[in-house]
mmCIF file as Biopython writes it, N, C-alpha, C and O atoms, coordinates in Angstrom:
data_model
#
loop_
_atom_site.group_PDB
_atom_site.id
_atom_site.type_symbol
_atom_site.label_atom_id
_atom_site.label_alt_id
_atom_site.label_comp_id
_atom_site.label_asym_id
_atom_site.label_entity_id
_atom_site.label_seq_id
_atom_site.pdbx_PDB_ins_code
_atom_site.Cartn_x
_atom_site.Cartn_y
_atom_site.Cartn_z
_atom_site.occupancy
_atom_site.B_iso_or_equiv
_atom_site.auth_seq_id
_atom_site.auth_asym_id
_atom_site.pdbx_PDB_model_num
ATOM 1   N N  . UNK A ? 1  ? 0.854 -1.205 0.000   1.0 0.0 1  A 1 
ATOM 2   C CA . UNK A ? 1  ? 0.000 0.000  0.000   1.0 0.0 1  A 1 
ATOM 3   C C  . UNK A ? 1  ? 0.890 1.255  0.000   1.0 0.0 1  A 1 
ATOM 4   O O  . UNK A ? 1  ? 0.565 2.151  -0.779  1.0 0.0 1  A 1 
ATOM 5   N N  . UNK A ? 2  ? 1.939 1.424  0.755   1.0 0.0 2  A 1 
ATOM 6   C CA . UNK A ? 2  ? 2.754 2.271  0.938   1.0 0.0 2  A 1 
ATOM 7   C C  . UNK A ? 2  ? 3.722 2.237  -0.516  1.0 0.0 2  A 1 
ATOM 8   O O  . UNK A ? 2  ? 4.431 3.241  -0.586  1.0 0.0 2  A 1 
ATOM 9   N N  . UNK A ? 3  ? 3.848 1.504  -1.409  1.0 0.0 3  A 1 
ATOM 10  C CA . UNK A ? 3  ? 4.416 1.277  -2.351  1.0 0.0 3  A 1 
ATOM 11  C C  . UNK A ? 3  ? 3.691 2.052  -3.618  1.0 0.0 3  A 1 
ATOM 12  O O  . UNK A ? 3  ? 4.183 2.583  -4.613  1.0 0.0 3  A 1 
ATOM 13  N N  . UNK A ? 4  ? 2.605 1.933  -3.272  1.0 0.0 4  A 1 
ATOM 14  C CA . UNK A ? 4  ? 1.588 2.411  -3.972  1.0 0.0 4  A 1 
ATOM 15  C C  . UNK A ? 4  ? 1.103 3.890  -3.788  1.0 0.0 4  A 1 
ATOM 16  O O  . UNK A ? 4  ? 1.219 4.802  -4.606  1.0 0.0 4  A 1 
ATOM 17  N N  . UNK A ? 5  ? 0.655 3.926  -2.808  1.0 0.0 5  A 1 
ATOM 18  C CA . UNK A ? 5  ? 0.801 5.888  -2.218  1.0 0.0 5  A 1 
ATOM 19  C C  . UNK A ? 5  ? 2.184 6.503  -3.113  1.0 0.0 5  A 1 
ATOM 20  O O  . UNK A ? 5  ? 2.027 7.260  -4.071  1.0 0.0 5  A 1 
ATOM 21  N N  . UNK A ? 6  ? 3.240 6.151  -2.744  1.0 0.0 6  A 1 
ATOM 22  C CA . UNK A ? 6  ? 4.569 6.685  -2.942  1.0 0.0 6  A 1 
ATOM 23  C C  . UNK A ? 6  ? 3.779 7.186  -4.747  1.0 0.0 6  A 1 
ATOM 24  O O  . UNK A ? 6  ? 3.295 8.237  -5.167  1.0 0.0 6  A 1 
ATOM 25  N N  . UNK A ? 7  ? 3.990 5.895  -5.336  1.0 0.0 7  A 1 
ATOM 26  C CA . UNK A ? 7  ? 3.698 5.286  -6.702  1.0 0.0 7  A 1 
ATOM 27  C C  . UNK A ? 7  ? 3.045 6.618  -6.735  1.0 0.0 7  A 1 
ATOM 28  O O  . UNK A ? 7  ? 3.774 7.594  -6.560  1.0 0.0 7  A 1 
ATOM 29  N N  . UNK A ? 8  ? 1.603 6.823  -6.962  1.0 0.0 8  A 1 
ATOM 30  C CA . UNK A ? 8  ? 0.809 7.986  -6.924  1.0 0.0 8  A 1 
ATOM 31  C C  . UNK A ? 8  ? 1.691 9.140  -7.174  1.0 0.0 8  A 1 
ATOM 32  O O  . UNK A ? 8  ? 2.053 9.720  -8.198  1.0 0.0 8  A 1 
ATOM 33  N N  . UNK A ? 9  ? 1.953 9.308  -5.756  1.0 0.0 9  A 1 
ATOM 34  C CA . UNK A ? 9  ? 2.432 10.605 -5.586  1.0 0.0 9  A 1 
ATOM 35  C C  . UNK A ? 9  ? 3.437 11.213 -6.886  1.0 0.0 9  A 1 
ATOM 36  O O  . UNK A ? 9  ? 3.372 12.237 -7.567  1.0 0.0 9  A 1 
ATOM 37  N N  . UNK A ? 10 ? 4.492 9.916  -6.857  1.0 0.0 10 A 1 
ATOM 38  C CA . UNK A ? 10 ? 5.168 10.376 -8.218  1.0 0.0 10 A 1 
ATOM 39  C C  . UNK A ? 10 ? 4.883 10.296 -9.329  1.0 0.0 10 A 1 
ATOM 40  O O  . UNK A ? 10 ? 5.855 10.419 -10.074 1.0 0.0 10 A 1 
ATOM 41  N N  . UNK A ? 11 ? 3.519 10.064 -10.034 1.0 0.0 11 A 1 
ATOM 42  C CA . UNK A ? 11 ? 3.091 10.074 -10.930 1.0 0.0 11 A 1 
ATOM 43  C C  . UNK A ? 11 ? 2.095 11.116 -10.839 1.0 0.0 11 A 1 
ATOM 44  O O  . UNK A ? 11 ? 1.426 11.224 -11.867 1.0 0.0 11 A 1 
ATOM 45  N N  . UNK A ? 12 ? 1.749 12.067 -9.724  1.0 0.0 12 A 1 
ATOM 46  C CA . UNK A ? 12 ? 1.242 12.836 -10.044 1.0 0.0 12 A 1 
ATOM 47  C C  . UNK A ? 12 ? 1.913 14.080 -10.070 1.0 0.0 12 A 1 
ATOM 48  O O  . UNK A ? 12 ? 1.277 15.066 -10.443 1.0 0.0 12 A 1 
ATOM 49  N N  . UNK A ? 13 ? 3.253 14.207 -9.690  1.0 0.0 13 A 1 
ATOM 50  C CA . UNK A ? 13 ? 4.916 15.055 -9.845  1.0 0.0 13 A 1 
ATOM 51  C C  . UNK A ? 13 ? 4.869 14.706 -11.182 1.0 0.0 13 A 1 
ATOM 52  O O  . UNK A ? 13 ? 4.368 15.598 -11.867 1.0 0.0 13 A 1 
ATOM 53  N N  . UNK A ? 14 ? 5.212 13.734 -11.788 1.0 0.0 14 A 1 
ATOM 54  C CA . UNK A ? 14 ? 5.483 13.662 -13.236 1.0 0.0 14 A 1 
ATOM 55  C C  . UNK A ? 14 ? 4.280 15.007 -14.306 1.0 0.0 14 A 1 
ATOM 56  O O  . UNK A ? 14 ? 4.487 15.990 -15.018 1.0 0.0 14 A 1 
ATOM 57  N N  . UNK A ? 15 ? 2.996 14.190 -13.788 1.0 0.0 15 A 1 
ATOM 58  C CA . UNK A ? 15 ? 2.194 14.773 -14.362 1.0 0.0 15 A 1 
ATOM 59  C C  . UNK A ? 15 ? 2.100 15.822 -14.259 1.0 0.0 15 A 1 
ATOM 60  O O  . UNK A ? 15 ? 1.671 16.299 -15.310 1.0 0.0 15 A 1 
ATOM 61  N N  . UNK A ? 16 ? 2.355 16.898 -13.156 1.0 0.0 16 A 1 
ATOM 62  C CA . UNK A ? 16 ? 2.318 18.077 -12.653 1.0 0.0 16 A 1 
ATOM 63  C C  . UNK A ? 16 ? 3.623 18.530 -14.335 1.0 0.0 16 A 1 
ATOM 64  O O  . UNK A ? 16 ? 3.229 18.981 -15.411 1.0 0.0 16 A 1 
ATOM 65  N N  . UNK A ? 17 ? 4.826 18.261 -14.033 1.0 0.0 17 A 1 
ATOM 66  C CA . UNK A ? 17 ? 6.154 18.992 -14.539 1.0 0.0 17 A 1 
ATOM 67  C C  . UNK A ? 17 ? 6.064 18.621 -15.852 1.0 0.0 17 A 1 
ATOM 68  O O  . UNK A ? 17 ? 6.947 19.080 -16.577 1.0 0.0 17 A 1 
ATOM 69  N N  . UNK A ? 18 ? 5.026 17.731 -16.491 1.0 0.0 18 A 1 
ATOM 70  C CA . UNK A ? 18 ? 4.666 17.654 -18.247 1.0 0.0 18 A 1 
ATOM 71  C C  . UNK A ? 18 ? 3.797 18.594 -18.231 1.0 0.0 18 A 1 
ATOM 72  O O  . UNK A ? 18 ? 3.955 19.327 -19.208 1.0 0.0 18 A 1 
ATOM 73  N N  . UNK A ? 19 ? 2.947 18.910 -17.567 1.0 0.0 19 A 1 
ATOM 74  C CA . UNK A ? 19 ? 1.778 19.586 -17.661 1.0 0.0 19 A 1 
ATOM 75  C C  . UNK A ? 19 ? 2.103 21.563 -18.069 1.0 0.0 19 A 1 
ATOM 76  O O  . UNK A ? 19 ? 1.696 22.374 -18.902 1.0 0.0 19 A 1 
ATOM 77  N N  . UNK A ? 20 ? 3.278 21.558 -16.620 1.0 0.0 20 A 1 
ATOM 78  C CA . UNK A ? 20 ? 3.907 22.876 -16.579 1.0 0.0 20 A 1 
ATOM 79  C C  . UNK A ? 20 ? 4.888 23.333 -18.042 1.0 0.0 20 A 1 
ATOM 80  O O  . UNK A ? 20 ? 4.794 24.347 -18.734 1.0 0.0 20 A 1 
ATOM 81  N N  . UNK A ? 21 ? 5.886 22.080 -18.177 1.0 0.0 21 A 1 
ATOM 82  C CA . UNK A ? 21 ? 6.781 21.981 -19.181 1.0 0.0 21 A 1 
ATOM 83  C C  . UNK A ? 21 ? 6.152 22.498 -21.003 1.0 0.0 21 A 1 
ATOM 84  O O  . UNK A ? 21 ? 6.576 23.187 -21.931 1.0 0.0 21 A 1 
ATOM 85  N N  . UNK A ? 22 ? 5.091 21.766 -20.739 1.0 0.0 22 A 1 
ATOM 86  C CA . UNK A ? 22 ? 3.900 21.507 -22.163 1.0 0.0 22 A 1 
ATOM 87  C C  . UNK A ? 22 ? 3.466 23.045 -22.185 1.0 0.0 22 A 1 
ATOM 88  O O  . UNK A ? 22 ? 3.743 23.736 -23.165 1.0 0.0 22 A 1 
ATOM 89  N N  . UNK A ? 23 ? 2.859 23.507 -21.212 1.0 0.0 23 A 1 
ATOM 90  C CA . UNK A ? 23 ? 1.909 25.265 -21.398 1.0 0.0 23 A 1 
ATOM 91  C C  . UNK A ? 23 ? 3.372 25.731 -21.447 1.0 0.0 23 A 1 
ATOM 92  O O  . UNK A ? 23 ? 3.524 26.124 -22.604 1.0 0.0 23 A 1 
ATOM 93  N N  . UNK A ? 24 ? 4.565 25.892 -20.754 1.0 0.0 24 A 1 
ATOM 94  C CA . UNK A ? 24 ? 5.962 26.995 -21.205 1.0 0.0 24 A 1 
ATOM 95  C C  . UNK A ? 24 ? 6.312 26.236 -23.028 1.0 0.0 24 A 1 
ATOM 96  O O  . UNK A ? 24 ? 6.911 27.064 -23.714 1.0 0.0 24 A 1 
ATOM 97  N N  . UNK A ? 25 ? 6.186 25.643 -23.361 1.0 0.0 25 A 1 
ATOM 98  C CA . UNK A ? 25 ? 6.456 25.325 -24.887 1.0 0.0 25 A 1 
ATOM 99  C C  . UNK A ? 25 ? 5.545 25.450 -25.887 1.0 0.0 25 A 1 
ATOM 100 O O  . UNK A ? 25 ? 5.770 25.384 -27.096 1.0 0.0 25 A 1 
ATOM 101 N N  . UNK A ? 26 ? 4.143 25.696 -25.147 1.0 0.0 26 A 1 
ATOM 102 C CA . UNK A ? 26 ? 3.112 26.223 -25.550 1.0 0.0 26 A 1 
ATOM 103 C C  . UNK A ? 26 ? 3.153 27.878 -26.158 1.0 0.0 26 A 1 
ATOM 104 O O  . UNK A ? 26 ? 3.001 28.287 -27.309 1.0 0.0 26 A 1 
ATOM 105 N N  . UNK A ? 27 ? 3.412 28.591 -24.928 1.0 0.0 27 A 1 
ATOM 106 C CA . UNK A ? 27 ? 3.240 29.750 -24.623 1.0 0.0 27 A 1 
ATOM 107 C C  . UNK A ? 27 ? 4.488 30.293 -25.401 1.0 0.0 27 A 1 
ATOM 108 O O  . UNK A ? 27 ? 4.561 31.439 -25.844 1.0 0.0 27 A 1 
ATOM 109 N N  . UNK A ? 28 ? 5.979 28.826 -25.575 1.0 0.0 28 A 1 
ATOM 110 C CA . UNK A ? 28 ? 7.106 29.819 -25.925 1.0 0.0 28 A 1 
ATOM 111 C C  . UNK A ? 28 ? 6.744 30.295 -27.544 1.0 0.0 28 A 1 
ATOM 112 O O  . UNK A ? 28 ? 6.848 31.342 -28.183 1.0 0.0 28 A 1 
ATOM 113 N N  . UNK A ? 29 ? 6.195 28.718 -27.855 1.0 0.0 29 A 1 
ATOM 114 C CA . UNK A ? 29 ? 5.533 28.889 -29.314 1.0 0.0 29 A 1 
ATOM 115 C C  . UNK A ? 29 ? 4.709 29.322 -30.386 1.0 0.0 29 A 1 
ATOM 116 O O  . UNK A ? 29 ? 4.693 29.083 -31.593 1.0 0.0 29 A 1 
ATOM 117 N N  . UNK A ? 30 ? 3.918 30.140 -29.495 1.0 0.0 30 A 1 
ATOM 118 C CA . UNK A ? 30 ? 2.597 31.016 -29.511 1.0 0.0 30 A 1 
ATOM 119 C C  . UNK A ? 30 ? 2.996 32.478 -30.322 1.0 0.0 30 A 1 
ATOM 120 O O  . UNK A ? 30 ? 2.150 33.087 -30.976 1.0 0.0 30 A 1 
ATOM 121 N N  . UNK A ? 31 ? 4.367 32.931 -30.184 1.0 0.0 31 A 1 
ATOM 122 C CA . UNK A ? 31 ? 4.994 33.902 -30.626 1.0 0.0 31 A 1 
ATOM 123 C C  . UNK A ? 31 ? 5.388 33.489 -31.943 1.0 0.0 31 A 1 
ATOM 124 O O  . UNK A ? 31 ? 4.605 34.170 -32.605 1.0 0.0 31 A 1 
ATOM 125 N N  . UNK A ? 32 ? 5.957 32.945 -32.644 1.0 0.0 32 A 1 
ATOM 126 C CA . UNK A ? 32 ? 6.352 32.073 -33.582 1.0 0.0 32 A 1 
ATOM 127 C C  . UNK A ? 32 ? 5.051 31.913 -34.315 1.0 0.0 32 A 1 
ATOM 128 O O  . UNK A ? 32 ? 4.761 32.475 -35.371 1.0 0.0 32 A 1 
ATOM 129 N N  . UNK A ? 33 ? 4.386 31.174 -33.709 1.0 0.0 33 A 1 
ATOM 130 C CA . UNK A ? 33 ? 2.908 30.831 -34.960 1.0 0.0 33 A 1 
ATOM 131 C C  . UNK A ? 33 ? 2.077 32.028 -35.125 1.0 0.0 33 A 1 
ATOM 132 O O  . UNK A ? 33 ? 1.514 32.000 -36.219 1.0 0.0 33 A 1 
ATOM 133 N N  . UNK A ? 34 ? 1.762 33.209 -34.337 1.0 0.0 34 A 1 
ATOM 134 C CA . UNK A ? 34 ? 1.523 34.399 -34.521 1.0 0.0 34 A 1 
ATOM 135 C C  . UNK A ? 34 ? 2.363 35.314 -36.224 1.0 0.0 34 A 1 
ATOM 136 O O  . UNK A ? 34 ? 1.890 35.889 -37.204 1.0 0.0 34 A 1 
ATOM 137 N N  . UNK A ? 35 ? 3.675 34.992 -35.773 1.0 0.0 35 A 1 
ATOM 138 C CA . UNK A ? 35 ? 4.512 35.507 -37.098 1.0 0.0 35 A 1 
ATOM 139 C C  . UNK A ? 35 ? 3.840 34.763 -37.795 1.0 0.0 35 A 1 
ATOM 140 O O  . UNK A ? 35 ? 2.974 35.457 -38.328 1.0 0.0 35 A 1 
ATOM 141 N N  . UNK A ? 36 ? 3.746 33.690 -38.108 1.0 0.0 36 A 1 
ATOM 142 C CA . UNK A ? 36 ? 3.577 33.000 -39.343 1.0 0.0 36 A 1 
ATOM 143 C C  . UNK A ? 36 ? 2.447 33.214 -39.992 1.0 0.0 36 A 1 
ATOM 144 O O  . UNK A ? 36 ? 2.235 32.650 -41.066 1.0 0.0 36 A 1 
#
């Protein structure tokens, strides 16, 4: 169970820092497709 909590937790860290990572490559790219 405790293997599993942990488990969670770092899969919801993962998900958090794709999530963050994805909208800043979003947002960097948004400037760029505007020019175009």
């Amino acid at each position: 169970f405790t293997g599993l909590c942990s488990f969670t937790q770092y899969s919801k860290k993962q998900i958090f820092l794709w999530s963050l990572n994805a909208t800043f490559s979003i947002t960097a790219a948004l400037p760029v497709l505007r020019i175009d």
